[in-house]
N, CA, C and O of each residue as an XYZ file, in Angstrom:
448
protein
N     -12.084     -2.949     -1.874
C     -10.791     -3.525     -1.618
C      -9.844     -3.235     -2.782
O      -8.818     -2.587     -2.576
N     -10.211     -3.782     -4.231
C      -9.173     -3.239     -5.442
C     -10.104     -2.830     -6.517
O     -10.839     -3.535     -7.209
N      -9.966     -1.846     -6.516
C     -10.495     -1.028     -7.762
C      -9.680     -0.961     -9.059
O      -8.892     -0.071     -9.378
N     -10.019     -2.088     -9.766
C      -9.034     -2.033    -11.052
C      -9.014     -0.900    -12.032
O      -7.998     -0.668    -12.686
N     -10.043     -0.230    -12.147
C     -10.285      1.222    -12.972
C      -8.941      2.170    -12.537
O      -8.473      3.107    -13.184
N      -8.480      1.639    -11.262
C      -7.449      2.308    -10.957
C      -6.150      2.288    -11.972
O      -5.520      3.203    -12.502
N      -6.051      1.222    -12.005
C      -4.558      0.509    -12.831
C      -5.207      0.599    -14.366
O      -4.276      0.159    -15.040
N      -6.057      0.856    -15.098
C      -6.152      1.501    -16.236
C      -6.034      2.807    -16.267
O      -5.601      3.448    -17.225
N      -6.520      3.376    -14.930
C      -6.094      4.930    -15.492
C      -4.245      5.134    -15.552
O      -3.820      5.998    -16.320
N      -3.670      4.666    -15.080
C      -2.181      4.780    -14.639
C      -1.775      4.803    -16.201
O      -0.792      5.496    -16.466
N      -2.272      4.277    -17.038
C      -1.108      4.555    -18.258
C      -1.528      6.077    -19.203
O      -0.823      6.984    -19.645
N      -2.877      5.837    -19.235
C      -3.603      7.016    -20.206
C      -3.496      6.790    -21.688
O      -4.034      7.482    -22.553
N      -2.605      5.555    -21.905
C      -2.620      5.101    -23.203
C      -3.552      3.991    -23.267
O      -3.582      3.175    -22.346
N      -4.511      3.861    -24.535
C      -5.530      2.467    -24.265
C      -4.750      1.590    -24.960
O      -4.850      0.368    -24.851
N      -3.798      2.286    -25.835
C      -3.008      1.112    -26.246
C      -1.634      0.220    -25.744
O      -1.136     -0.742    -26.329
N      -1.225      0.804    -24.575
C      -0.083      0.402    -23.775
C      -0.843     -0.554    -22.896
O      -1.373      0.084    -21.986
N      -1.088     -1.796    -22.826
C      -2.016     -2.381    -22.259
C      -1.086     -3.599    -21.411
O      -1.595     -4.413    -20.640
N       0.668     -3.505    -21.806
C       1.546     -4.241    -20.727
C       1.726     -3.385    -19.792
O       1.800     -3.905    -18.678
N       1.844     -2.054    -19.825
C       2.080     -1.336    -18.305
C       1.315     -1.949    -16.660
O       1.835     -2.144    -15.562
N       0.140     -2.081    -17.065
C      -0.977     -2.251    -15.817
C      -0.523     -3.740    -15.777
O      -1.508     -4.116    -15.141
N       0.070     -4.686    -15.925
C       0.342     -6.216    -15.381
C       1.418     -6.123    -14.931
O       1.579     -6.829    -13.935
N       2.797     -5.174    -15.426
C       3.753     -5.059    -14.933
C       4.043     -4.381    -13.381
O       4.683     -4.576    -12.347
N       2.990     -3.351    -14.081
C       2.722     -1.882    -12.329
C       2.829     -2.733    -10.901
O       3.459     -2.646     -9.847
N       1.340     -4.043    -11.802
C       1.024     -4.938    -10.289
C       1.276     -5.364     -9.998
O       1.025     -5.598     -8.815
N       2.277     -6.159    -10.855
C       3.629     -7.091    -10.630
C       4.361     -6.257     -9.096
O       4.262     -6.440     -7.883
N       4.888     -5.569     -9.736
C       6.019     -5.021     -9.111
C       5.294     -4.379     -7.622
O       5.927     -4.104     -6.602
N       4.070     -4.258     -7.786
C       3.353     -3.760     -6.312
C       3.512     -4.456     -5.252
O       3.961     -4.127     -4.154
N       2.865     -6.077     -5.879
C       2.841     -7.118     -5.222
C       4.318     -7.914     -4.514
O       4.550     -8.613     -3.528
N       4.927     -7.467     -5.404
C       6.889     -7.771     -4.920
C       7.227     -6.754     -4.018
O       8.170     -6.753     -3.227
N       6.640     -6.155     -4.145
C       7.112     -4.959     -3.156
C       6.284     -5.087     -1.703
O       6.690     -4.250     -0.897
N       5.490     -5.725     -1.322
C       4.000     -5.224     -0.665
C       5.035     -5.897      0.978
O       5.285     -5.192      1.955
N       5.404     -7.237      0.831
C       6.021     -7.634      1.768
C       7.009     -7.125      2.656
O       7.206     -7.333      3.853
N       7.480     -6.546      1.970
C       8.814     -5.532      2.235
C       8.570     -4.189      2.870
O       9.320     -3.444      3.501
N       7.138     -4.083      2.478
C       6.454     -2.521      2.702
C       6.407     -2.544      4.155
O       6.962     -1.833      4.993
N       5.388     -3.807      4.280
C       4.945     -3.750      5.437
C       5.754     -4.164      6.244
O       5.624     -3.754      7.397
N       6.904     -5.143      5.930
C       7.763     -5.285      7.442
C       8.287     -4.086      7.454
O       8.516     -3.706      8.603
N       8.695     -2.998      6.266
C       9.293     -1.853      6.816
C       8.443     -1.187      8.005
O       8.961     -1.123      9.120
N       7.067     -0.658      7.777
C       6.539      0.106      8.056
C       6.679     -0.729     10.392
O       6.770     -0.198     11.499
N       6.604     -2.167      9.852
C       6.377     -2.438     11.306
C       7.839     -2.340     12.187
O       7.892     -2.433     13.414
N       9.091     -2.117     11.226
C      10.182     -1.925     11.869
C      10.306     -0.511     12.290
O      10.775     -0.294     13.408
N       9.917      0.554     11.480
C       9.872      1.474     11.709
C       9.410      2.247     13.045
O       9.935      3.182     13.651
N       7.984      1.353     13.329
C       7.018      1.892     14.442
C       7.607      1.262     15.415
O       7.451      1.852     16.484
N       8.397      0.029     15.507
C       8.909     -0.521     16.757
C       9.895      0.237     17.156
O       9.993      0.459     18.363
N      11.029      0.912     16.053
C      12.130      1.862     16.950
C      11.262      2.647     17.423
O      11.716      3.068     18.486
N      10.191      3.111     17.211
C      10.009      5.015     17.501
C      10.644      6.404     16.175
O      10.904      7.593     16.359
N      10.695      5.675     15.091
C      11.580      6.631     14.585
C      10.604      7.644     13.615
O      10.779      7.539     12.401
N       9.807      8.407     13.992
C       8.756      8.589     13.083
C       9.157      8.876     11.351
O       8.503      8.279     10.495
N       9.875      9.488     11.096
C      10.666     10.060     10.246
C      10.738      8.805      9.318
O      10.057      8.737      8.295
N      11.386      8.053      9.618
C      11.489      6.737      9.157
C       9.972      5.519      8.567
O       9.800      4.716      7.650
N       9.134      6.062      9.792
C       8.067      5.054      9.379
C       6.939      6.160      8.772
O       5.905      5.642      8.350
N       7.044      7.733      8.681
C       6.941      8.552      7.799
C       6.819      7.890      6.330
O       5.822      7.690      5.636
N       7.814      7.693      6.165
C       8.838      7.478      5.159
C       8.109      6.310      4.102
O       7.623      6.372      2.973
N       8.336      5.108      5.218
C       7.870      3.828      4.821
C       6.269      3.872      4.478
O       5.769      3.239      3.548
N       5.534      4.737      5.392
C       3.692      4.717      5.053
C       3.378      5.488      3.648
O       2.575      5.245      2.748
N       4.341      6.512      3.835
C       3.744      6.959      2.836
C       4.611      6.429      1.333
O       4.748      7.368      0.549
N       5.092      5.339      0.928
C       5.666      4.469     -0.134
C       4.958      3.475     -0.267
O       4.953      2.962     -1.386
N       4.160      2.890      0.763
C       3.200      1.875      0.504
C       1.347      2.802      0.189
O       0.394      2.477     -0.519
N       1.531      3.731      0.914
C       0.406      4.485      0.686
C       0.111      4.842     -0.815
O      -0.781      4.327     -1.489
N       0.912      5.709     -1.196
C       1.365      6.106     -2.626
C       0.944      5.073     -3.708
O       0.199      5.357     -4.646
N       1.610      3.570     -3.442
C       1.656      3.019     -4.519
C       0.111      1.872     -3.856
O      -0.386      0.983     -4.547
N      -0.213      2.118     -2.869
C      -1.353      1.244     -2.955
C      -2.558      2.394     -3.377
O      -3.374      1.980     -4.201
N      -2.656      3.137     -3.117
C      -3.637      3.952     -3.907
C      -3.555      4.197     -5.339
O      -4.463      4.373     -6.151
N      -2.273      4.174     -5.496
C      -1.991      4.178     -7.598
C      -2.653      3.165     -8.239
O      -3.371      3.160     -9.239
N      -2.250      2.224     -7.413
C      -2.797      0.546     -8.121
C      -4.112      0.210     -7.546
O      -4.577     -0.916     -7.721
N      -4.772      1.150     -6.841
C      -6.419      0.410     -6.567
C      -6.464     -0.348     -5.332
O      -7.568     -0.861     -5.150
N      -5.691     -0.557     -4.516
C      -5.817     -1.010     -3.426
C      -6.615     -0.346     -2.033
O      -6.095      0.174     -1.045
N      -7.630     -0.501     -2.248
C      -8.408      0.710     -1.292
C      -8.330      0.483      0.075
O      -8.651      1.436      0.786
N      -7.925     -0.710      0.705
C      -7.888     -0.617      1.889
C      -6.687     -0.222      2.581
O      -6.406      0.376      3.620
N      -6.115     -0.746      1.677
C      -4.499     -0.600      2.128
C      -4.128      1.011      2.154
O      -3.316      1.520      2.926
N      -4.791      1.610      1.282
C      -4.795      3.120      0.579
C      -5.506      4.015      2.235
O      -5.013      4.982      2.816
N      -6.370      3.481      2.481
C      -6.984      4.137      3.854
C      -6.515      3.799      5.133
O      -6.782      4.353      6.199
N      -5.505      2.455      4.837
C      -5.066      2.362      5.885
C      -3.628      3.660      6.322
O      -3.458      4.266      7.380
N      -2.886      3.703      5.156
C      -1.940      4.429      4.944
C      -2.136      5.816      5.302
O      -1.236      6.449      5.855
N      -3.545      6.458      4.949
C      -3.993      7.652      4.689
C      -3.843      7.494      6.425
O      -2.811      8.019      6.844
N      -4.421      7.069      7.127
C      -4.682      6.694      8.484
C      -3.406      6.907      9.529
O      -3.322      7.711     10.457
N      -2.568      6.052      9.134
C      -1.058      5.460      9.981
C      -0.797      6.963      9.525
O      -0.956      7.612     10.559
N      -0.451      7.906      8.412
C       0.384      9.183      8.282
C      -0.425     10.231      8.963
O       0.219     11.273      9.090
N      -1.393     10.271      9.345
C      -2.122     11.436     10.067
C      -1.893     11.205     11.493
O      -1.934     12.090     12.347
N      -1.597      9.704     11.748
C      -1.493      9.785     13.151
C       0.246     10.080     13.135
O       0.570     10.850     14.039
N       1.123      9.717     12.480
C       2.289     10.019     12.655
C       2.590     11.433     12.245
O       3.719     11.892     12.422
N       1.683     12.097     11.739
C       2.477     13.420     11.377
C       1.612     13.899     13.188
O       2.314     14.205     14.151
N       0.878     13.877     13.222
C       0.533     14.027     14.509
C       1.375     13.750     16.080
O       1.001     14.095     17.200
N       2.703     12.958     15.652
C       3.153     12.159     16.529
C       2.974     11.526     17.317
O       3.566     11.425     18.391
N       1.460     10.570     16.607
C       1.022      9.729     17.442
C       1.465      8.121     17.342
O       0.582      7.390     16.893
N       2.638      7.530     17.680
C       2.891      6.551     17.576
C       1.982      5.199     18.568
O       2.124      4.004     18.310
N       1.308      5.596     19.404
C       0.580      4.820     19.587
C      -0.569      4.285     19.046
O      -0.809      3.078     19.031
N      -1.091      4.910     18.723
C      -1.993      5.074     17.373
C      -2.119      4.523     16.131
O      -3.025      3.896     15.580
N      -0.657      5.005     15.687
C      -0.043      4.434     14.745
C       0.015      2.422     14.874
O      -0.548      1.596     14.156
N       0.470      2.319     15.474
C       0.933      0.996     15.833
C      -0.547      0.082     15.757
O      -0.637     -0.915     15.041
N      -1.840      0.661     16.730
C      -2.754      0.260     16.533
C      -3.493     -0.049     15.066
O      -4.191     -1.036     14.837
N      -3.255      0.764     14.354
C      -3.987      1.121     13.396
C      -2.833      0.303     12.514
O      -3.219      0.279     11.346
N      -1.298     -0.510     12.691
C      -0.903     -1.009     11.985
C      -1.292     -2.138     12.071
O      -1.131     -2.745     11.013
N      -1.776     -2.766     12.920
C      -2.108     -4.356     13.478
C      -3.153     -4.639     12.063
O      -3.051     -5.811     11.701
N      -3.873     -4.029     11.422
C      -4.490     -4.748     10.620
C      -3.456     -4.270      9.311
O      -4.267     -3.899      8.463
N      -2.639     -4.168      8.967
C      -1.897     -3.784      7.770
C      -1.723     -5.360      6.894
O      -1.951     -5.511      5.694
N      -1.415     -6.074      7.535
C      -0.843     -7.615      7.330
C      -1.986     -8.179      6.520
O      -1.906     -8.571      5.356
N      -3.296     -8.166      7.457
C      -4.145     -8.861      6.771
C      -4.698     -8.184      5.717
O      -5.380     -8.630      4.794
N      -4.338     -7.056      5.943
C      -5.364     -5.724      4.723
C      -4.039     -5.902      3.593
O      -4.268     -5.749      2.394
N      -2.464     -6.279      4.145
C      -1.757     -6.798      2.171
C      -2.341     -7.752      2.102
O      -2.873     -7.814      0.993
N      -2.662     -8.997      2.998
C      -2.824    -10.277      2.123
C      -3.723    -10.380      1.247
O      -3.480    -10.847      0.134
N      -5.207     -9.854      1.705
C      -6.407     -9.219      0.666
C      -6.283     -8.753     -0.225
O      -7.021     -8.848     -1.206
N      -4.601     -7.662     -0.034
C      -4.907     -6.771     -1.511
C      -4.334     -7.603     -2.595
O      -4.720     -7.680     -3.762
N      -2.794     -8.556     -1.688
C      -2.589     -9.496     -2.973
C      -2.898     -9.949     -3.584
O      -2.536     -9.997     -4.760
N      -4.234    -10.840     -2.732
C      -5.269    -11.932     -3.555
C      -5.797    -11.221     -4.489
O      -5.924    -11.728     -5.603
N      -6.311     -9.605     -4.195
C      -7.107     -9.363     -5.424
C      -6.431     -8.689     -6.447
O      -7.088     -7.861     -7.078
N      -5.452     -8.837     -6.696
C      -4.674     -8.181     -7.047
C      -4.006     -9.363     -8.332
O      -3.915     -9.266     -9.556
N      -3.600    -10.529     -7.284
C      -3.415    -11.751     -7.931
C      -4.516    -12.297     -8.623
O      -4.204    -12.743     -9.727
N      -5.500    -12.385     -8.372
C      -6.909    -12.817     -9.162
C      -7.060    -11.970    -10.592
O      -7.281    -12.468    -11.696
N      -6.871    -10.476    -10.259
C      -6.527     -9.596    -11.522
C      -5.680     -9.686    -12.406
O      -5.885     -9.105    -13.472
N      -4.666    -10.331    -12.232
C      -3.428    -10.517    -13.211
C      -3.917    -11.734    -13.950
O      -3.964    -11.927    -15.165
N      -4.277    -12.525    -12.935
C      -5.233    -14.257    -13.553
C      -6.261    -13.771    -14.504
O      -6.430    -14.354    -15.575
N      -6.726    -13.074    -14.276
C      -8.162    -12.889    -15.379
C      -7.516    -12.059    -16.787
O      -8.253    -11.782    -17.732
């Protein structure tokens, strides 16, 4: 689910050690936003658009260790470059519960 080895490799400095609380910060502020984009997107039909949106949550959930969210993304863009919006849509129905997971662990990580 979160692979924190992830968010240490992101700086490459061992001594920059505020980058990785800030990264996740800003993941986690973002994560809500991701996903209603991604579900507004698939409701017009606009692939281009929810293109757009998967692969910005994809990107940054795989940077920061979020592995499910990371395969989910990998997932939703193969079916949309495919132009499979039905597919897509299916495979978004678990997006919601796969952020709330990544928050928690994500949030538990910043706690420790």
């Amino acid at each position: 689910m979160f692979d924190p080895s992830a968010v240490a490799a992101l700086t490459g400095d061992v001594g920059d050690d505020a980058f990785a609380p800030v990264f996740v910060g800003k993941f986690r502020a973002l994560l809500p936003e991701r996903v209603r984009r991604i579900a507004i997107t698939l409701g017009s039909d606009d692939v281009d658009d929810a293109l757009d949106a998967v692969l910005s949550l994809k990107v940054s959930a795989c940077a920061v260790g979020a592995g499910e969210l990371c395969r989910i993304g990998r997932t939703l863009e193969a079916h949309l470059r495919h132009l499979d919006l039905a597919q897509a849509r299916l495979v978004a129905v678990d997006l919601t519960a796969a952020a709330d997971r990544a928050d928690a662990a994500l949030g538990a990580y910043l706690a420790a």
